[in-house]
C-alpha positions in Angstrom: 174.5 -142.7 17.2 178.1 -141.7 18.8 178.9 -137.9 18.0 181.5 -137.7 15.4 184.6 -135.5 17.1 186.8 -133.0 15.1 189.9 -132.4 15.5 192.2 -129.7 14.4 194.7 -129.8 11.4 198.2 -130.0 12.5 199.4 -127.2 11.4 196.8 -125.0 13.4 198.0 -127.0 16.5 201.5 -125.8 16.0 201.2 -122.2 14.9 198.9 -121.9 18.4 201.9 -123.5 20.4 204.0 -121.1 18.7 202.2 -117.8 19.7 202.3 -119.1 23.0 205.9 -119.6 23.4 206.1 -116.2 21.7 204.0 -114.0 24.7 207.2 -114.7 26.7 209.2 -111.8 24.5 206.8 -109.2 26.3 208.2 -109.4 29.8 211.6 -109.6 28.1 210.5 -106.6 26.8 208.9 -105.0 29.6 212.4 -105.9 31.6 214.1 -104.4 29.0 212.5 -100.8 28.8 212.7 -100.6 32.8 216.4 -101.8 33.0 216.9 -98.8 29.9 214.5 -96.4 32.1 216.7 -97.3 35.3 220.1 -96.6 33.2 218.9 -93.4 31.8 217.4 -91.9 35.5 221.1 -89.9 35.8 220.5 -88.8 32.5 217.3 -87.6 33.0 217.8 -86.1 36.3 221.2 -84.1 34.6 218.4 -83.0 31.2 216.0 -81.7 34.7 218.3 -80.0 36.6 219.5 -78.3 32.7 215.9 -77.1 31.9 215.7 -75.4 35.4 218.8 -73.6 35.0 218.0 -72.5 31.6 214.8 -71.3 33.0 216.0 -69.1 35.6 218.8 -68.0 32.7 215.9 -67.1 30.2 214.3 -64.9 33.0 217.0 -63.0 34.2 218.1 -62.4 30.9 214.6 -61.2 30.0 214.7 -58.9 32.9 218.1 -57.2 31.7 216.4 -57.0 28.5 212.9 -55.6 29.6 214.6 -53.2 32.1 217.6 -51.9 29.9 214.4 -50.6 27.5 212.6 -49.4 30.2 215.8 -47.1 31.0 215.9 -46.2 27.3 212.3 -45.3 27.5 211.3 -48.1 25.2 209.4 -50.3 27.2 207.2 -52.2 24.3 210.7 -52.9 22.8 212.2 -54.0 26.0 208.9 -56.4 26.2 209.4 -57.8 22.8 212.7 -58.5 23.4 212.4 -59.7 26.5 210.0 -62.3 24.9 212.1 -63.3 22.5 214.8 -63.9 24.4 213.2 -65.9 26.9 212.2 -68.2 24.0 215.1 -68.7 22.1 216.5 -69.4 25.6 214.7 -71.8 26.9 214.6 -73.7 23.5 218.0 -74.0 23.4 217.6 -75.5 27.6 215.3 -78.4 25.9 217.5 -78.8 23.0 220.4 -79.7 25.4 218.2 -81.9 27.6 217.2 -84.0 24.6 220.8 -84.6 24.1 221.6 -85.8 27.3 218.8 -87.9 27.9 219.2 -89.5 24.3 223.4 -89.6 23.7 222.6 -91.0 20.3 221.1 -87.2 18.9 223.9 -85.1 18.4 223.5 -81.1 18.2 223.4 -81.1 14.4 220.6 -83.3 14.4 218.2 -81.0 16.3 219.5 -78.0 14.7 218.7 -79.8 11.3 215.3 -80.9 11.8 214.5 -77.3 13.9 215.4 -75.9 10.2 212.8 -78.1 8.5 210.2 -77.6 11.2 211.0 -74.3 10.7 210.0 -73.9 7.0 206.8 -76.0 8.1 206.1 -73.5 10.9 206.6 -70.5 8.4 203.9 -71.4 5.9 201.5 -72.2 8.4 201.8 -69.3 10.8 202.7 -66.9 7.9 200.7 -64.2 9.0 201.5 -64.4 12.5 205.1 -64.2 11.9 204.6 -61.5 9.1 203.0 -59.4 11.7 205.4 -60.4 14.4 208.7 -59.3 12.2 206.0 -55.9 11.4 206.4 -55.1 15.1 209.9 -56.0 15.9 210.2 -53.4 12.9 207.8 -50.6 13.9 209.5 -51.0 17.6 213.1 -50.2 16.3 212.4 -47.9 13.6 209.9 -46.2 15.8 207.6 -43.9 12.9 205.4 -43.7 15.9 205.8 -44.2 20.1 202.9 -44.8 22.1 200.9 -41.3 23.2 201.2 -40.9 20.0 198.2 -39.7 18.1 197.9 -41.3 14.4 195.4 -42.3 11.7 195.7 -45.7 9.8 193.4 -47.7 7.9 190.1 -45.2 8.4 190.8 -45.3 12.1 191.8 -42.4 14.5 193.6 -42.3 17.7 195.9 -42.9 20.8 198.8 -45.3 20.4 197.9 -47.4 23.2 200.4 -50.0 23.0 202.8 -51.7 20.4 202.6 -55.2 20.5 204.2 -58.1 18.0 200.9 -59.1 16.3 198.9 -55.5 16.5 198.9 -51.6 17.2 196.4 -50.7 19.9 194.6 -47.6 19.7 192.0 -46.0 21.6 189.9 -43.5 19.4 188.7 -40.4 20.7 185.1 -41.4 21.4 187.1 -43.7 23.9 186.6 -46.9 22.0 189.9 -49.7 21.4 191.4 -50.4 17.6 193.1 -53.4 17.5 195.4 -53.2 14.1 197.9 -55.7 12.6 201.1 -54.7 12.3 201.5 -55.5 8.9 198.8 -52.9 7.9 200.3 -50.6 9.8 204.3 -51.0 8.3 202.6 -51.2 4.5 200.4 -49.0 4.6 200.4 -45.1 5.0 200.3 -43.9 8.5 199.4 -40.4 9.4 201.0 -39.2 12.9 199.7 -35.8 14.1 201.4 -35.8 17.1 204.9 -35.8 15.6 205.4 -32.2 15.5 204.7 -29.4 18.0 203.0 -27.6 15.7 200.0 -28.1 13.7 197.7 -25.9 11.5 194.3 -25.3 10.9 192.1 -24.0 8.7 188.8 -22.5 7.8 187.2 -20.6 4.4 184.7 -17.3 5.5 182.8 -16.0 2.6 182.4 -12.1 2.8 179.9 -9.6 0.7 180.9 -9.4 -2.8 181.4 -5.4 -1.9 183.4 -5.4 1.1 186.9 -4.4 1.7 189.0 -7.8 1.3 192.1 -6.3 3.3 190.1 -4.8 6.0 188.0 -8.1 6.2 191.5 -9.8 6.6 192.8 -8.1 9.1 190.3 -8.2 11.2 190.3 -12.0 11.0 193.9 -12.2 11.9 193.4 -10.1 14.8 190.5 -12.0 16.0 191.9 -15.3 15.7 195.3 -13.6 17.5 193.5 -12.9 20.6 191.9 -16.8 20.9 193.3 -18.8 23.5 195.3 -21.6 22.4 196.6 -19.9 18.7 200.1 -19.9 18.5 201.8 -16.9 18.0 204.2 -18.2 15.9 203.9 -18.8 13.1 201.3 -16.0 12.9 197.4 -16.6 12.2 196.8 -14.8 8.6 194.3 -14.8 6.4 194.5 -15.6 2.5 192.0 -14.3 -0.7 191.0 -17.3 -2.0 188.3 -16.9 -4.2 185.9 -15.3 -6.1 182.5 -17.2 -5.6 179.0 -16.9 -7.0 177.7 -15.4 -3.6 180.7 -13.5 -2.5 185.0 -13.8 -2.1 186.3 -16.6 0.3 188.6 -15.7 2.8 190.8 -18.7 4.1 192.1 -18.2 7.9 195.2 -20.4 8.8 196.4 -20.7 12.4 198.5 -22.8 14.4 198.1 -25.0 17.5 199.6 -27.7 19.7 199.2 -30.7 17.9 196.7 -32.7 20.1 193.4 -33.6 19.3 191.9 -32.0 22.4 194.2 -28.2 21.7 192.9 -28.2 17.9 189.2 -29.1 18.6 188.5 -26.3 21.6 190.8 -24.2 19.4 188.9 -24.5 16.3 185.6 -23.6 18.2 186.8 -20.4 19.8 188.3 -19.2 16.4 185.2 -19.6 15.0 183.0 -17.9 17.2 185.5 -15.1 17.7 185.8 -14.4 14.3 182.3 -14.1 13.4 181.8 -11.7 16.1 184.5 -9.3 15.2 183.5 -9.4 11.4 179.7 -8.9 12.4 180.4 -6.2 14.8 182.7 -4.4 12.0 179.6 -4.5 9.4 181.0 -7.4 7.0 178.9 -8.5 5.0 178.3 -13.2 5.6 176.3 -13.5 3.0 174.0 -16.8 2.3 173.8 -18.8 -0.8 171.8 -16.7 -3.4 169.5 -18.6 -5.8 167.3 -16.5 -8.5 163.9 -18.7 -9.6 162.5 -17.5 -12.5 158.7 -18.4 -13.5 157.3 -18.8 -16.9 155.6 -15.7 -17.1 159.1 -13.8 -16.8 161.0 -15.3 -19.8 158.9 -14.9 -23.3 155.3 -14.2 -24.3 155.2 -17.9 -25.6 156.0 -19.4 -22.4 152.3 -20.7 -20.9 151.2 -21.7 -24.1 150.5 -24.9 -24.5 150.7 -24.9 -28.4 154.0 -22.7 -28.8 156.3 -23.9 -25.4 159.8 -25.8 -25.5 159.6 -27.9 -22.6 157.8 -30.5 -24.0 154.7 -30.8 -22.2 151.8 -32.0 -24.4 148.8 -29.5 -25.8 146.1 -30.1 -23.5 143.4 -27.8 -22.8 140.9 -25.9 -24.7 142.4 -23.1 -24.8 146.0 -21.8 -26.0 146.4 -18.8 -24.1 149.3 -18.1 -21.4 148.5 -18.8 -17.5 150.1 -15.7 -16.3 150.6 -15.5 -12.2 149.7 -12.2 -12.2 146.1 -12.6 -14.0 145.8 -15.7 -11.5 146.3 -13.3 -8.5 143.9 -10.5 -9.6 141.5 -13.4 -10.3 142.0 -15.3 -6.8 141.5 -11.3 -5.6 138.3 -10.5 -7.3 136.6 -13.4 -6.1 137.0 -12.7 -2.2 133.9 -11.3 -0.6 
C-alpha cells in the first residue's frame, strides 16, 4: 500500500515565507536603537554631568539652610527646610536631564504631568502630607520648642524633637510618644513650660471650731519657708468651704514651671504644713460618719409585724430584738 503524502495549502506555504522574510526588521531594529543609543551618548553624558551638579547644588544649599537655623536656634526648622530644599532641588536636576536626553519633551510638558502626578500623589499620601504641612506649621509658628514640657492627646512630656510626620516626646517615667502632627496642630495642646511661673494647689480641712485666720496664716508661713516656693507672687491661703466634717482651707503657691521643681515642691509643702498646723493645735479632722441601729430610732423598729423596711414577718414572736437585752443576755450566760 504506498503512504498517501499531504501537502500544505498554498496559502499556509506563503504566509510561512512571509514571516520569514519579516524576522529581518529585528536586526534593522536592533541597528536602529544602537545607532539612536550611540547619537544620544553626548546627550546622556551632558543629562549625567547635570544631575551631579544639581546634587552638589541641593546639598550646599541644604547646608545654608540647616546651618542659618541652627544660628537662629531653630534647628528642627533648619532640618525641615533643609529637606525640602534638597528635594525640590534635585527634582528640578532630573527634570532638566530628561530634557536633554529626550529634546522632543519640553519644560511645560514635565511641569504638566508633575501637576497631575501631583493631584495623584495627594490623595494617596494624604495623611502623610497633611502631617508634613502640620509640622512645617508647628515649626514656624512655634506654640511649643523642643525642652519644652506639654500635654497632648492624654500624654505627658518632654518635646524631644519636631519632626514633619510627628512630635516626639519622652514622658516622665522616661518612656517615648510618638504623635502626628496633625493631632497636635488640631487639637488642644497644654504647654507648662511656657511661663516661668506656675502654681499649685492643695485644699486642708481644719476643725469645724478652729480659728480660720490663724489656721491661714500659719499655712502661708509654712509654705513661705519651703524650698523652692516663689516669693513672688506670695503663697496664701483661701476659705473655701464649709464641709460636713470641718472648713477647707485652699493653699496656692508658685514654682518654676518644670515637672521636677513642682513635684519635690509639692512634697515639701505638704509635709511642712502639716507639721506647723499640728504643732499649733489645729484641729485635721477625719471624715465623720454617725451609724444608727434599730434600737435607737422608734419603739417599733425590731418588730417584725409593725417595721417599714420591708422585711417579711417571720418568727414566732413580735417583740423588738434590742442590742442591749442581747448583751445582758450574752453576759448572763458566761460562767
Amino acid at each position: 500500500m504506498e503512504e498517501e503524502t499531504q501537502t500544505a495549502p498554498r496559502e499556509d506555504i506563503d504566509s510561512f515565507a512571509g514571516v520569514e522574510a519579516d524576522t529581518g526588521n529585528i536586526f534593522e531594529k536592533i541597528d536602529a536603537w544602537a545607532d539612536g543609543f550611540f547619537r544620544l551618548l553626548p546627550n546622556i553624558a551632558v543629562a549625567l554631568v547635570l544631575l551631579v551638579l544639581f546634587w552638589f547644588l541641593a546639598r550646599g544649599a541644604a547646608a545654608l539652610v540647616r546651618r542659618s537655623g541652627r544660628k537662629r536656634g531653630r534647628d528642627n526648622l533648619g532640618d525641615v527646610g533643609a529637606s525640602l530644599l534638597r528635594w525640590l532641588v534635585t527634582i528640578l536636576g532630573i527634570m532638566l536631564a530628561v530634557t536633554i536626553v529626550a529634546p522632543s519633551i519640553s519644560p511645560g510638558d514635565l511641569f504638566a504631568g508633575l501637576g497631575i502626578g501631583s493631584v495623584a500623589i495627594g490623595f494617596a499620601f494624604k495623611d502623610i502630607l497633611q502631617n508634613m504641612l502640620a509640622g512645617i506649621l508647628i515649626l514656624i509658628r512655634q506654640p511649643f520648642e523642643v525642652g519644652d514640657q506639654i500635654v497632648s492627646g492624654g500624654h505627658e512630656g518632654t518635646v524631644e524633637r519636631i519632626e514633619t510626620r510627628a512630635t516626639l516626646i519622652k514622658t516622665y517615667d522616661g518612656r517615648r510618644v510618638v504623635i502626628p502632627n496633625s493631632d497636635i496642630y488640631t487639637d488642644a495642646v497644654v504647654v507648662n513650660t511656657a511661663f516661668d511661673k506656675r502654681r499649685s494647689q492643695y485644699d486642708v480641712l481644719i476643725g469645724c471650731s478652729d480659728d480660720i485666720d490663724g489656721a491661714c496664716a500659719i499655712m502661708v508661713e509654712a509654705a513661705s519657708r519651703c524650698d523652692g516656693v516663689l516669693s513672688d507672687p506670695a503663697p496664701e491661703a483661701i476659705p473655701w468651704g464649709m464641709d460636713a466634717d470641718g472648713n477647707t482651707i485652699r493653699l496656692r503657691w508658685w514654682t518654676e514651671p518644670a515637672r521636677a521643681n513642682v513635684v519635690h515642691v509639692w512634697g515639701r509643702v505638704i509635709r511642712d504644713t502639716y507639721n506647723a498646723l499640728n504643732e499649733k493645735g489645729v484641729d485635721l479632722p477625719y471624715p465623720t460618719r454617725m451609724v444608727l441601729f434599730h434600737d435607737q430610732t422608734e419603739a417599733t423598729d425590731g418588730d417584725r409585724t409593725a417595721q417599714r423596711e420591708g422585711w417579711p414577718a417571720k418568727g414566732d414572736s413580735p417583740e423588738p430584738r434590742r442590742i442591749a437585752d442581747a448583751i445582758r443576755t450574752a453576759a448572763s450566760q458566761k460562767p
